[in-house]
N, C-alpha and C positions, 0 to 999 in steps of 0.2 A: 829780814832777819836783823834782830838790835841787840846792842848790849845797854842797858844801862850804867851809868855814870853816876851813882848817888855817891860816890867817895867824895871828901871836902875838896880836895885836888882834884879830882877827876881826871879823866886819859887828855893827853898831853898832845893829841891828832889833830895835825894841821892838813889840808886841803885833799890830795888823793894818795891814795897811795896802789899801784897797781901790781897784779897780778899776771902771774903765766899763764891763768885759765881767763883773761881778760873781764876778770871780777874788779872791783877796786871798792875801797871803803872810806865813807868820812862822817865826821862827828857832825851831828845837827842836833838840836834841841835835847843836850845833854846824853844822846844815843848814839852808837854805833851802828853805820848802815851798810848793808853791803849790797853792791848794786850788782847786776851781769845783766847781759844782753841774749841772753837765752829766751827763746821763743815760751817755753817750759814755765818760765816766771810772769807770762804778759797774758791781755785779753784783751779784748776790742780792738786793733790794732788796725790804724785807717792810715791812708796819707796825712801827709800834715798838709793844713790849707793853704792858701796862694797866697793868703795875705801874710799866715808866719813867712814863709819863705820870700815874699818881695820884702816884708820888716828887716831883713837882714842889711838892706843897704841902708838903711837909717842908725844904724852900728856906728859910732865914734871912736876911731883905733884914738888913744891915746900914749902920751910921751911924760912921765912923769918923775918924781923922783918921790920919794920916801920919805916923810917926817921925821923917822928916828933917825938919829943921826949917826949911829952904828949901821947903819944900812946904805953904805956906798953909791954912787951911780946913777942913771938915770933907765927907768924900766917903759917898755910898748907895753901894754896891755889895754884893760877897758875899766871905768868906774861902774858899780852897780847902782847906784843911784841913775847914773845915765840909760844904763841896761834897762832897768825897772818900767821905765817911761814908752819902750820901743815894744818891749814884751815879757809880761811877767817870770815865762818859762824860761828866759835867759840869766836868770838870777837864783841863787839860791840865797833860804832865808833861813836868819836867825837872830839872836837875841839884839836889842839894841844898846849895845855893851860900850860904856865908857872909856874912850880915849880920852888921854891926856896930849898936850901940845908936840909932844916929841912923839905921839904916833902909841905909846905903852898904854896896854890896858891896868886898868886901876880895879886890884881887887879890893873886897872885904876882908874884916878880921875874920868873918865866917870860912875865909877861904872860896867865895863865890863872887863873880864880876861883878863890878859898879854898875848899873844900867843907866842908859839916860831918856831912857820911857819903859813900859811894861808891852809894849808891840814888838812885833816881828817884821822885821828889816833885811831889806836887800844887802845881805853881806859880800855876798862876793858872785863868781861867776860860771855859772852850769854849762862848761863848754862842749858839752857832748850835745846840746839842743843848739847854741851856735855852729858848731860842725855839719847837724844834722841839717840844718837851712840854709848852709853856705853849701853842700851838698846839692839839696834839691836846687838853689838858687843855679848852681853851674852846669846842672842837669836841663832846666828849663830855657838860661841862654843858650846849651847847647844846641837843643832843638830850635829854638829861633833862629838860629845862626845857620844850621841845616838848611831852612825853609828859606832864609834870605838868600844863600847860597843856589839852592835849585830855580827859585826865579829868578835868578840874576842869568842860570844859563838860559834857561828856557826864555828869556828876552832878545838875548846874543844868539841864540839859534834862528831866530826869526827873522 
């Protein structure tokens, strides 16, 4: 489900916004998307492979601070450009929109972003595909850990 955004301003939706029915919604390529995890909405539906799920430790938790300088502090998160490189489902993408050195997008007279190519770029971060691999990642030590566990007695029994 999308809305389109051809107004000159366009909806003003930054990153998730959640729901009580555990829908949530965000702007991509000019659209409103509404995402849920209802079985009702999917097809093909497989595990994810061993390699997304071992790609998770290749994750760089980062410590940063913010260019604008209305924006206080020092923030954990992760760069998408870093993301990008580990696995593209970690990333979500959109337009490659012109920052200026304090961090501010620079629009047009049109009312539409500055770009600073015509590609589609790793903006930011789909942490429901991180979650999901940090999942199975804890799932999979857990079982290893079982396994190391039961041969550790079955040695000491002996």
């Amino acid at each position: 489900i999308f809305v389109d955004a051809d107004s000159a301003a366009g909806p003003f939706i930054y990153n998730v916004t959640s729901t009580s029915s555990g829908a949530y919604m965000r702007l991509y390529n000019d659209r409103v998307y509404i995402h849920s995890s209802t079985i009702k909405l999917k097809r093909n539906v497989q595990d994810a492979p061993k390699s997304l799920i071992d790609s998770i430790l290749d994750i760089k938790p980062r410590i940063f601070e913010p260019k604008n300088p209305e924006e206080k502090g020092s923030f954990l998160g992760f760069i998408a450009e870093e993301l990008v490189k580990v696995d593209p489902k970690f990333v979500t993408w959109g337009d490659d929109v012109y920052y200026d050195e304090q961090g501010k997008v620079k629009i047009k007279t049109n009312g539409k972003f500055k770009l600073d190519s015509n590609k589609q770029v790793a903006t930011g971060v789909e942490n429901l595909a991180i979650i999901s691999a940090l999942v199975g990642k804890v799932q999979d030590q857990e079982k290893r850990i079982s396994n190391l566990e039961a041969r550790l007695i079955a040695l000491e029994n002996k």
